[in-house]
C-alpha positions, 0 to 999 in steps of 0.5 A: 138457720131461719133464713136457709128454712125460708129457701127449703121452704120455697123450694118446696112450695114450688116443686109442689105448684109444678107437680100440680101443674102437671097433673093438670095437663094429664087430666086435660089432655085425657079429657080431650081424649074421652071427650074427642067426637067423630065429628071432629076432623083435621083442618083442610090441606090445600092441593099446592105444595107451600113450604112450610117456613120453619122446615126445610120441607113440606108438602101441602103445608104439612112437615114431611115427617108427618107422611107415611110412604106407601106402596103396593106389597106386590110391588116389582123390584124397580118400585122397591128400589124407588121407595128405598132411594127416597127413604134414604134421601129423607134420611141423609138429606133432611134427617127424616125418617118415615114409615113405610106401609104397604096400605096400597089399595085402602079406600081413599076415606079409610087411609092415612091423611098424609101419604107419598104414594109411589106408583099407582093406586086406588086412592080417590082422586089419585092422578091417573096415566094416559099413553101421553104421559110418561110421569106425574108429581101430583099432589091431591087432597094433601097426599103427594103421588109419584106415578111413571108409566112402564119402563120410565124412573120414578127416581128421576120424579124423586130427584125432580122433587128434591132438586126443586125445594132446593135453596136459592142464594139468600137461603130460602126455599124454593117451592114446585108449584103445582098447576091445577094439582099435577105436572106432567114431567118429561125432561127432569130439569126445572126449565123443561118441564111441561105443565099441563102439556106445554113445555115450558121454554127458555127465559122470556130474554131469550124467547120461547123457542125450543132449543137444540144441538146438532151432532154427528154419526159415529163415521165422525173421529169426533163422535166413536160409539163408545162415548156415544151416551156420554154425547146425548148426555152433554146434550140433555145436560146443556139444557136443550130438546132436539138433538139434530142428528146426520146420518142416512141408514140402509144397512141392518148394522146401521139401523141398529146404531140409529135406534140405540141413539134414538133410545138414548134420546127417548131416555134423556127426553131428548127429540131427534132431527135426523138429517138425512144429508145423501142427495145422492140418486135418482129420485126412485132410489131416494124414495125407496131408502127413505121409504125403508126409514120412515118405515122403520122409525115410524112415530120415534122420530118428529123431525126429517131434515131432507137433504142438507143446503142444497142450495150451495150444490145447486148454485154451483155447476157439474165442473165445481164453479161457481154458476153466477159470475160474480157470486150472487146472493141467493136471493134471485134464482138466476143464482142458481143453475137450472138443471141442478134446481130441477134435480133437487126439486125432482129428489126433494119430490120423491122423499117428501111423497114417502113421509107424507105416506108412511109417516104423516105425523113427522114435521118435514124440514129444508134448510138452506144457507145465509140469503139463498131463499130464492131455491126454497120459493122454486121448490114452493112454487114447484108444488112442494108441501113440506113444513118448516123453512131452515135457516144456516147462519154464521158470525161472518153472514152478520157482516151483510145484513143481521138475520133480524132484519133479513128473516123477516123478508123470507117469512113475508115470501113465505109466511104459511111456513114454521122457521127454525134456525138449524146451524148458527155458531161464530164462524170458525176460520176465523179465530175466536176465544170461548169468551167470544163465541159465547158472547156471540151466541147471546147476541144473536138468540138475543136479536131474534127474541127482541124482533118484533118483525120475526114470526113462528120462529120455533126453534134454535139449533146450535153448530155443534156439540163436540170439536172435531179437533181431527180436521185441524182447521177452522171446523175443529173449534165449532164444538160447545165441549173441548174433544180430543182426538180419540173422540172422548169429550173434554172441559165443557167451553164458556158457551155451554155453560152461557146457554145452560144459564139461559135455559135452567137457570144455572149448571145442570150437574146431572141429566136425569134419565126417565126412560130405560130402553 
């Protein structure tokens, strides 16, 4: 009995000591309340976005749940459906649920601490649009900004944001680090943004050249119209920037399928190369159809490719032999037959005064094929002014000298000029595995990234997107994606994900559009 009074007893002393301890802290925390100046501010928040260790998401060093989103109580529809889509991420990602205010134009001094503003506001130091920019993640005085220009997705900046605080493979998280406070987002993928105006470009290994596919018009059973975004999308999705584009317009119809491409491109942040591969004509017919395109894509479109290997026509002669007994290299111009390097040299001419003329900022480009450079010095010392120099290479062309060692020869000829690779793939009569083709893709951008010969190499353009199983040959297996024969694309080949992996550092599951057109 004595000893249960003992336990009863430091029962209670002890309930009595946690009760005192209580009041305590209410008395102390009321004190801070009455006692609190207006002198008394919150800690600075650094302008970088840092993760915080024990949460899974932050900005500026502040647990996201501590935001308030915020935007304009007039806001359009669109802005509605922004603002809902990044609430419910929050939600069902992160288990965060954030208020929503429409406190939207409340000087800078007077408002929340920590908000996600969505669109544009008057917040003291908010990033502003310039005609440049078609979107900005920014992060100013600790508020995160997410702010498009008219017609673009501020979803695509949301998914943009998430994506990049995604875990790597020790299950860390990875930050978005932000250059002095803003990023310029065009592409919608890690390795294609452009951070203060400069795209960022492939890993240092494969070097910083702009990549690109090339695929082809609708007149191709491999390409129909129907699966038409499906082939821009396959392209943004592999992680590149120029689609390179065959196609020669004149009617209306046909324009109309021009711009429908150049509006897929504009939405998936896609650049066209538009091949215009008809040489056919006098050179004042030439000039009069592509007056009427350069007229009509004025500024959509940054790279002409006028013609398409003529070097191939002009070393051959009007009765289809070859003009050089035995077959020369290309590199002299005895190589080539006169009149024929005089036809292209008038065409070329007449093309390149047009673009000069109606459309001065569009980059011109003539390529030519494995070592026949020699017509490309005649149309330089014929008086042409064009700007890049394209190079066509193959597996098989390997076999007479690597273009490693070969390019460099063609840039001391001509070394005012930009190069890019236009067409480059294992040569496809001769069989090879998806292993094969992919590993041959890597060497070759490989030997061009480690030359220290090369120079103003820009660009790398891949042959092709799509197979093009209806020829039933060697041109059917070019393609990085399997195709059927209807044209609706299949499995994506061993080459498309290698070059994704060089690119983005991994599959790219989705391409986001940033543009609706």
């Amino acid at each position: 009995m004595v000893k249960e009074e003992s336990v009863l007893k430091r029962n209670i002393r002890f309930l009595l000591l946690l009760l005192a301890m209580l009041s305590g802290v209410l008395l102390l925390s009321c004190g801070d309340a009455s006692t609190k100046t207006d002198t008394d501010v919150d800690p600075p928040v650094p302008d970088t976005l840092s993760p915080d260790p024990d949460s899974m998401l932050s900005i500026a060093g502040v647990d996201i749940s501590a935001f308030t989103v915020i935007r304009s109580d007039s806001a359009d529809a669109e802005s509605k459906q922004v603002v809902s889509a990044l609430l419910t991420r929050l939600e069902e990602t992160y288990g965060v649920k954030l208020a929503i205010s429409t406190d939207y134009y409340t000087p800078e001094e007077e408002s929340s601490p920590h908000e996600i503003v969505v669109g544009m506001t008057s917040r003291t130091g908010a990033p502003t649009l310039t005609d440049e920019d078609s979107a900005i993640v920014s992060v100013k005085n600790g508020k995160l900004y997410f702010c498009a220009a008219h017609g673009k997705s501020l979803d695509a900046l949301i998914e943009l944001f998430f994506d990049s605080y995604a875990t790597d493979e020790n299950g860390e998280v990875k930050a978005l680090h932000l250059e002095e406070g803003f990023m310029k987002e065009y592409q919608g993928k890690i390795n294609l943004q452009r951070k203060d105006g400069e795209r960022i470009k492939a890993q240092d290994d494969f070097g910083y050249f702009d990549y690109g596919v090339t695929g082809h018009h609708h007149g191709y059973a491999a390409y129909p119209e129907s699966e038409l975004e499906t082939q821009i999308r396959l392209t943004a999705e592999l992680g590149v920037t120029i689609y390179r584009f065959n196609f020669n317009p004149t009617t209306e119809d046909q324009f109309a399928y021009l711009f429908r491409v150049l509006d897929l491109c504009d939405a998936y942040g896609l650049e066209m190369m538009l091949v215009l591969d008809d040489h056919g004509g006098t050179p004042e017919e030439i000039a009069a159809k592509h007056e009427k395109i350069a007229t009509r894509c004025r500024g959509r479109i940054p790279y002409y490719q006028i013609f398409n290997e003529t070097d191939v026509y002009a070393m051959h002669t009007d009765e289809g032999t070859i003009y050089h007994q035995p077959v020369g290299t290309g590199e002299s111009l005895s190589h080539f037959n006169p009149a024929r390097v005089t036809e292209i040299t008038e065409k070329l001419r007449a093309s390149i005064e047009v673009f000069r003329a109606v459309d001065p900022q569009a980059k011109l480009v003539i390529n030519f094929a494995f070592k026949h450079y020699a017509i490309i010095k005649a149309f330089h010392d014929a008086g042409l002014v064009w700007d890049v120099i394209g190079v066509d290479w193959y597996s098989d062309m390997e076999s007479s000298e690597p273009l490693a060692s070969f390019l460099p020869r063609v840039q001391a000829a001509l070394p005012e000029y930009e190069y890019m690779i236009c067409e480059c793939n294992i040569w496809a009569h001769n069989a090879f595995t998806e292993e094969q083709q992919a590993a041959y893709l890597e060497q070759f951008v490989l030997s061009l990234a480690n030359s220290d010969e090369i120079e103003n190499l820009t660009a790398v353009i891949f042959y092709e997107l799509l197979d093009e199983p209806a020829y039933n040959n060697g041109e059917s297996h070019f393609g990085l994606v399997q195709n059927n024969m209807n044209g609706v694309p299949q499995e994506k080949k061993q080459a498309y994900t290698a070059i994704q992996q060089w690119l983005c550092g991994g599959e790219v599951s989705a391409a986001y559009v940033l543009s609706e057109k």
